[in-house]
C-alpha positions in Angstrom: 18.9 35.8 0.6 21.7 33.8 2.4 22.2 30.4 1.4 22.0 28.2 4.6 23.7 24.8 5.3 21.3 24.2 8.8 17.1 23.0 8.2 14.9 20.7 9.0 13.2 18.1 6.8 9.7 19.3 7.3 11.2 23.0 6.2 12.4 21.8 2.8 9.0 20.2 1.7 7.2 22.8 -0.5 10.5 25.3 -1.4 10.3 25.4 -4.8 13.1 24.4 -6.5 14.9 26.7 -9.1 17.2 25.1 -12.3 20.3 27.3 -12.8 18.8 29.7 -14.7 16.4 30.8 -12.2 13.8 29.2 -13.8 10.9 27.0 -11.4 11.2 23.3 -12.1 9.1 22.2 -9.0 8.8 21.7 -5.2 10.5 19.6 -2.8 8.3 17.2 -1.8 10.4 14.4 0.6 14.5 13.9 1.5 16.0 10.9 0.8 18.7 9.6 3.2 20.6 6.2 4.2 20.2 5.3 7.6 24.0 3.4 8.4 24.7 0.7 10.8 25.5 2.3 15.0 25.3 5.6 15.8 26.8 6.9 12.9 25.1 9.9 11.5 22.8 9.0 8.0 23.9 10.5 4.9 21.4 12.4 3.0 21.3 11.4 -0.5 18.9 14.2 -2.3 15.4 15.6 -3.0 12.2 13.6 -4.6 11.4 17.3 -6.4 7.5 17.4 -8.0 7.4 18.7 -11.0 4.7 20.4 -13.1 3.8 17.9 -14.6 3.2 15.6 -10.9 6.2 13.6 -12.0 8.2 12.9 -8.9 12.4 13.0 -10.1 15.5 12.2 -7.6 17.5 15.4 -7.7 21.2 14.0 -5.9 22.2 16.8 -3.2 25.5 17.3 -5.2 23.2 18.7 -7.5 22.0 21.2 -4.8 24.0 24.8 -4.8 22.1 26.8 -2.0 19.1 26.3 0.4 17.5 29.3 1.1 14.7 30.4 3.2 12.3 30.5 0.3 13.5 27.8 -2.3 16.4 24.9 -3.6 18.9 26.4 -6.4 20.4 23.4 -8.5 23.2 23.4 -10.6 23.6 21.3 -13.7 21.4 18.6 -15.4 19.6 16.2 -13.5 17.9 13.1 -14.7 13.8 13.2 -15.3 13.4 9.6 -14.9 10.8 8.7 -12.3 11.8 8.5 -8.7 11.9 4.8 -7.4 13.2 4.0 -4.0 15.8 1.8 -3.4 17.1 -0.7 -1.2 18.6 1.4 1.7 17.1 4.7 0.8 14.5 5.6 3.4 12.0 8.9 2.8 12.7 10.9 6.0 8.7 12.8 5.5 7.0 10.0 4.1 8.6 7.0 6.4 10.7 8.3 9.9 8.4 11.3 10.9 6.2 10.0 13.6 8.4 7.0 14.4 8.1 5.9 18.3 11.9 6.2 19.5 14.0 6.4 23.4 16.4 9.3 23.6 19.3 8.6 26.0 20.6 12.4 26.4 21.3 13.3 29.7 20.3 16.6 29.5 16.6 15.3 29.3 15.7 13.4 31.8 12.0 13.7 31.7 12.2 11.3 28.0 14.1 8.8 29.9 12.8 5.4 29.3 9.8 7.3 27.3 8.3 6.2 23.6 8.6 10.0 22.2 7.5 10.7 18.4 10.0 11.8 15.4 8.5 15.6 14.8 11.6 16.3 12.0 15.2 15.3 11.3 17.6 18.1 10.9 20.1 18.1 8.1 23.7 19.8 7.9 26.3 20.4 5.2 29.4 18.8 6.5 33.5 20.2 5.1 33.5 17.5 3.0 30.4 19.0 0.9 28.2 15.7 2.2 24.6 17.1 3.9 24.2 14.4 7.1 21.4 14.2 9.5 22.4 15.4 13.0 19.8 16.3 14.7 15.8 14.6 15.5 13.2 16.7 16.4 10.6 15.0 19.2 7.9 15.3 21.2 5.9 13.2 24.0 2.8 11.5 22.4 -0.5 13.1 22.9 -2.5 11.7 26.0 -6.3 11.6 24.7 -7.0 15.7 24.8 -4.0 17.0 26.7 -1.9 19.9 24.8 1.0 18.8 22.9 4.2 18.6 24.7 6.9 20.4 23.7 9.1 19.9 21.0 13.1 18.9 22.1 16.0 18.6 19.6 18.5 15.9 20.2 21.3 15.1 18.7 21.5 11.5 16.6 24.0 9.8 18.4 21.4 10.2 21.4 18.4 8.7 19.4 17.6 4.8 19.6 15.2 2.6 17.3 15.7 4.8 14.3 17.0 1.6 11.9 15.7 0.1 8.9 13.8 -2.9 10.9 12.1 -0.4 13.1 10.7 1.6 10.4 9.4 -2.1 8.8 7.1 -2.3 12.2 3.7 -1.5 11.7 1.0 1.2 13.6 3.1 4.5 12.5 1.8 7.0 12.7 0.8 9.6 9.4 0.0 12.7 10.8 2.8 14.1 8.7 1.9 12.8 5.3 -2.1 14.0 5.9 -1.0 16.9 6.6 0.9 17.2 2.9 -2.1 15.6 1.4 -4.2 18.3 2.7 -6.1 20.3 -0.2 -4.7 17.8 -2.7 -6.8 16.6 -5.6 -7.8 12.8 -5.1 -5.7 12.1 -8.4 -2.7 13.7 -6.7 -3.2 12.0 -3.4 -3.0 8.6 -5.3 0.1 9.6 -7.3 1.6 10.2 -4.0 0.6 7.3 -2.7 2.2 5.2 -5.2 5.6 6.2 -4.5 5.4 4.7 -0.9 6.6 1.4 0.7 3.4 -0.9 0.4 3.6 -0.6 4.8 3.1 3.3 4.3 0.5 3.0 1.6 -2.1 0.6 4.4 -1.3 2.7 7.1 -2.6 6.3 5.5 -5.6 4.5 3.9 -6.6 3.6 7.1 -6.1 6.7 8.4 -8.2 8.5 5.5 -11.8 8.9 6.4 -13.9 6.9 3.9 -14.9 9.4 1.3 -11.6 10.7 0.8 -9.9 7.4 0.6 -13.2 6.1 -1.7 -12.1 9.4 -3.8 -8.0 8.2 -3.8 -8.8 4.9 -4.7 -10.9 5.6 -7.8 -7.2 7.5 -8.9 -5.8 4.1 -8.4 -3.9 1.7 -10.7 -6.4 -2.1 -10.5 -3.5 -4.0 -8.5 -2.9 -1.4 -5.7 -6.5 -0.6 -5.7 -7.3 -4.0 -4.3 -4.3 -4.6 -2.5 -5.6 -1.6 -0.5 -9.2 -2.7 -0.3 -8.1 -6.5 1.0 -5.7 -4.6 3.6 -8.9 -3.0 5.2 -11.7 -4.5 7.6 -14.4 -6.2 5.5 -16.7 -3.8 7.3 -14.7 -1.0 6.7 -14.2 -2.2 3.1 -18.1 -2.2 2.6 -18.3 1.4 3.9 -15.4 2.6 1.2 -17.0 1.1 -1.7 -20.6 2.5 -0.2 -18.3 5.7 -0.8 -17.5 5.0 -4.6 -18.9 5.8 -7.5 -21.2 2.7 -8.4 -19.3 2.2 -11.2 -16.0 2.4 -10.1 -17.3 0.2 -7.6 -18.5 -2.0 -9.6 -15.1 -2.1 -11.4 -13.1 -3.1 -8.3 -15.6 -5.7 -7.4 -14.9 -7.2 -10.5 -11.3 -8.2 -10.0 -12.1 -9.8 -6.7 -12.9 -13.5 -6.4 -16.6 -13.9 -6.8 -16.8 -15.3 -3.1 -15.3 -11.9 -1.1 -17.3 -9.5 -3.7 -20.6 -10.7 -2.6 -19.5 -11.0 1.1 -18.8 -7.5 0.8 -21.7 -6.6 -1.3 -24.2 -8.1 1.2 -22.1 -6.0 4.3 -22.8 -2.6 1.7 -26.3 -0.7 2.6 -28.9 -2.5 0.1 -29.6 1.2 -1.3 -25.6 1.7 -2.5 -25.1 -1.6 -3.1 -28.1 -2.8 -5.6 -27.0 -0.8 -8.3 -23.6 -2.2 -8.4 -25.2 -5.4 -8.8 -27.2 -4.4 -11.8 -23.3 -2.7 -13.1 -22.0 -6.0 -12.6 -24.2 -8.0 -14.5 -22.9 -5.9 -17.8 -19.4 -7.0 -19.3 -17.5 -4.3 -18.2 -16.3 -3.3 -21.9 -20.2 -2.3 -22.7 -21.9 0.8 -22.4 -24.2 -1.2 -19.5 -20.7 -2.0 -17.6 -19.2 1.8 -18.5 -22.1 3.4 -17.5 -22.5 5.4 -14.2 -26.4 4.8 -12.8 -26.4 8.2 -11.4 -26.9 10.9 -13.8 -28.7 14.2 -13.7 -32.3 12.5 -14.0 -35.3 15.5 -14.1 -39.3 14.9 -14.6 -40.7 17.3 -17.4 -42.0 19.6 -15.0 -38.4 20.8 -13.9 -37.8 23.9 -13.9 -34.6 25.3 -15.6 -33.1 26.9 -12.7 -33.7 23.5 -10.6 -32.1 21.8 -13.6 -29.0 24.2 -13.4 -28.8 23.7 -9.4 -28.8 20.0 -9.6 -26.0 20.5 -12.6 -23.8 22.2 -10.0 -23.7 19.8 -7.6 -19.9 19.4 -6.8 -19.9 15.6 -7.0 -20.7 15.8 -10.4 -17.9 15.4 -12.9 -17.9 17.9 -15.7 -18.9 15.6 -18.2 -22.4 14.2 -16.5 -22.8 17.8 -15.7 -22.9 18.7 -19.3 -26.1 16.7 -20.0 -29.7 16.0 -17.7 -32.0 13.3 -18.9 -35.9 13.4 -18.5 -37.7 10.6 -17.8 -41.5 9.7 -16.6 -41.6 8.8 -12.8 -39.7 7.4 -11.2 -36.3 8.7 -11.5 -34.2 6.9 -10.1 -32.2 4.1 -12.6 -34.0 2.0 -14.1 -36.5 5.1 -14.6 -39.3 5.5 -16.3 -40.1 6.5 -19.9 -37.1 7.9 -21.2 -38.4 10.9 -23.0 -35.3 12.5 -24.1 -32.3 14.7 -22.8 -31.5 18.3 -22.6 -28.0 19.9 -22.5 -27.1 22.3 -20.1 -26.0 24.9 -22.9 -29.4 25.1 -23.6 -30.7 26.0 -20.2 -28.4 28.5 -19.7 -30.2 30.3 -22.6 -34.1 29.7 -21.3 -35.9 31.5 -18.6 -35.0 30.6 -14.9 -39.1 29.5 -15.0 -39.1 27.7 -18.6 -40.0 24.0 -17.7 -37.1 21.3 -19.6 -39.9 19.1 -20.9 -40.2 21.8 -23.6 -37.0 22.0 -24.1 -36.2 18.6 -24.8 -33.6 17.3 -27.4 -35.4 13.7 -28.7 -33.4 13.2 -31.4 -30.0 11.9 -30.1 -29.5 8.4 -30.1 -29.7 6.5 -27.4 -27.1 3.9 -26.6 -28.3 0.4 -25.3 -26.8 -1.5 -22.7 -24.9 -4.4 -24.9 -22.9 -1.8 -27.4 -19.2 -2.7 -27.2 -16.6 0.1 -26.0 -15.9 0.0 -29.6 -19.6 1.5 -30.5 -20.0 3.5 -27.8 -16.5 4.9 -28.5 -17.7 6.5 -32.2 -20.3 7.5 -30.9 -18.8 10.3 -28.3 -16.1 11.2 -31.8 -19.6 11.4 -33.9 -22.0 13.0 -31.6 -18.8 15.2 -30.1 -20.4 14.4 -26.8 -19.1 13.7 -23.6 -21.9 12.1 -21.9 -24.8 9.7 -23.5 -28.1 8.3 -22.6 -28.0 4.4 -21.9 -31.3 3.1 -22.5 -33.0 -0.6 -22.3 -35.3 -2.2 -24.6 -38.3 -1.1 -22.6 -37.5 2.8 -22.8 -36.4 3.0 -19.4 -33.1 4.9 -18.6 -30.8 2.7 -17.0 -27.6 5.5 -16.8 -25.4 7.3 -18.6 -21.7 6.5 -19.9 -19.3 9.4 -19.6 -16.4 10.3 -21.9 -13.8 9.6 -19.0 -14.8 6.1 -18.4 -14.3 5.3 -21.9 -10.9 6.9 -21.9 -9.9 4.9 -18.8 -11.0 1.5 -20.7 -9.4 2.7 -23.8 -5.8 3.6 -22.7 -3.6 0.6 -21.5 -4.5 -0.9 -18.2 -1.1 0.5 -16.6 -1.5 4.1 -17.9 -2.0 5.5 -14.6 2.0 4.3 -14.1 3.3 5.2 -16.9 5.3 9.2 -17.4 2.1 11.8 -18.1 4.2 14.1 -20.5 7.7 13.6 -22.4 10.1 15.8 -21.0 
């Protein structure tokens, strides 16, 4: 296909980008550019490129050979080092789509005096090998359910309000960056995330409906995991951690001031928010702290193919999926008799009809509230489990501690920011 020195930003993101031998290094995910002082036009400094590994890299556009309709050929070596913005660089996706702006061009006098949106910025390849932005992409705001306007291209010199202060102002808009987060796992969401200005990082949160922001913040490093949560509403606050996993609720609780934790415990529903309060009386380093109090919890007179159907219930991780715990009435934490456990390899084996109090495995110990991370730790590596039983004094089952909350106490506390895989 014919390389092309003409697109628009929005066209780029996604085209998978291509090393020089052909070979797919990963997908274009934002533009970087300079916005300069006047009217003069912004120079466009290169790619953030993902790359297989979710590592986000600067590619420089001197590095870029051809654009083409269906990917980005480089040309050389480029550096793996992390993206991180600097002062002056501004993410034409991530931070000027949906900018309010005025457009002064004559030939449109129906945006006179208007607020229209930024829909795209279109980039050109200049003589002097420099790509430029020359041309924005806009449209009228929606009025409540009225069609979208059209679309009009203008040309930069005839765009006001697109400057550095202006894109500092807050209520932007992020229809744009929703729409890349679309179908994105929560732990890519959050990677994403962390590579914006901290302005662009409130504004999508509070765009994100609760359970998928609850979902992106559990992928969260502890600092901007608060920062986001003390950005919010306290009501709205309460309904996000309502949204949480009790645990990991429970975890963010416990690096705010006692004070604003209970005030936002007390705005929770009483149902979602006592057994946080029974998490947060454990040290957080103990199986009572690491635990999650929803587990797979059956009576004895389950039947396996209710056991399997609650095992497939898609908020289930994989590893509390592996395992269902039986208990005398009632169920839910802190249960009854805890009678034993039964692994879900085994009830793929039995009858659809076989009840799981026959099936029970009463032998595995049980871990008790006050074992260290340490303990609870040897016992996954001697049981080669990924789930256990945590269980009180009195017999009663009080949760379960799965394999990935010990790995996320056990690797360093900024391992979510640190490079995934050695290139």
């Amino acid at each position: 296909m014919a390389a092309v020195n003409k697109v628009f930003a929005a066209r780029l993101a996604g085209l998978v980008v291509l090393g020089p031998d052909g070979e797919s290094i990963g997908r274009v995910r934002d533009v970087v550019i300079t916005i300069r002082v006047g009217r003069q036009q912004p120079r466009v400094l290169g790619l953030v490129v993902e790359l297989v590994t979710r590592r986000r890299i600067f590619v420089p556009m001197l590095r870029v050979t051809a654009v083409e309709p269906g990917s980005v050929t480089l040309t050389g070596s480029v550096s793996l080092r992390k993206f991180t913005q600097k002062p002056g660089e501004v993410l034409a996706l991530a931070q000027v789509v949906d900018t309010r702006v005025r457009v002064d061009d004559p030939e449109l006098d129906d945006l006179a005096g208007v607020d229209v949106l930024v829909v795209d910025l279109g980039i050109e390849l200049t003589r002097t090998r420099d790509w430029v932005v020359n041309r924005v992409a806009v449209r009228k705001p929606r009025a409540g359910l009225a069609r979208r306007s059209p679309i009009h291209v203008v040309a930069w010199q005839h765009v006001q309000g697109l400057t550095n202060s202006q894109l500092d102002l807050p209520g932007q808009g992020v229809s744009q960056l929703l729409a890349q987060f679309e179908g994105m796992r929560p732990a890519d969401v959050a990677n994403a995330m962390r590579d914006l200005p901290d302005k662009r990082k409130h504004e999508v949160a509070l765009a994100l409906d609760d359970e998928r922001l609850a979902d992106v913040l559990q992928e969260l490093p502890t600092d901007d995991q608060t920062d986001l949560l003390t950005h919010l509403e306290v009501e709205r606050a309460a309904d996000v951690l309502e949204a949480m996993d009790p645990d990991d609720a429970a975890d963010l609780l416990g690096e705010l001031p006692e004070t604003e934790a209970e005030s936002l415990l007390q705005l929770m529903d009483p149902e979602d928010s006592e057994p946080v309060r029974r998490l947060l009386e454990h040290s957080p380093d103990t199986a009572g702290g690491l635990m999650t109090p929803e587990p797979v919890i059956l009576t004895p007179a389950t039947t396996v193919a209710e056991a399997l159907a609650r095992a497939r219930h898609p908020d289930l991780t994989p590893a509390l999926a592996s395992m269902a715990f039986v208990v005398r009435p009632p169920i839910s934490t802190p249960t009854g008799r805890y009678l034993g456990c039964v692994h879900i390899q085994r009830l793929l084996r039995e009858p659809p009809a076989s009840l799981v109090g026959g099936l029970l495995d009463t032998d595995l110990i049980r871990l008790s509230p006050e074992d260290p991370l340490a303990q609870v730790t040897r016992y996954f590596a001697r049981y080669n489990l990924v789930c256990g039983p945590v269980v009180d004094d009195e017999g009663h089952l009080l949760g379960a501690v799965a394999v990935d909350d010990v790995l996320d106490h056990l690797l360093p506390e900024d391992w979510r920011e640190e490079e995934s895989v050695d290139e």
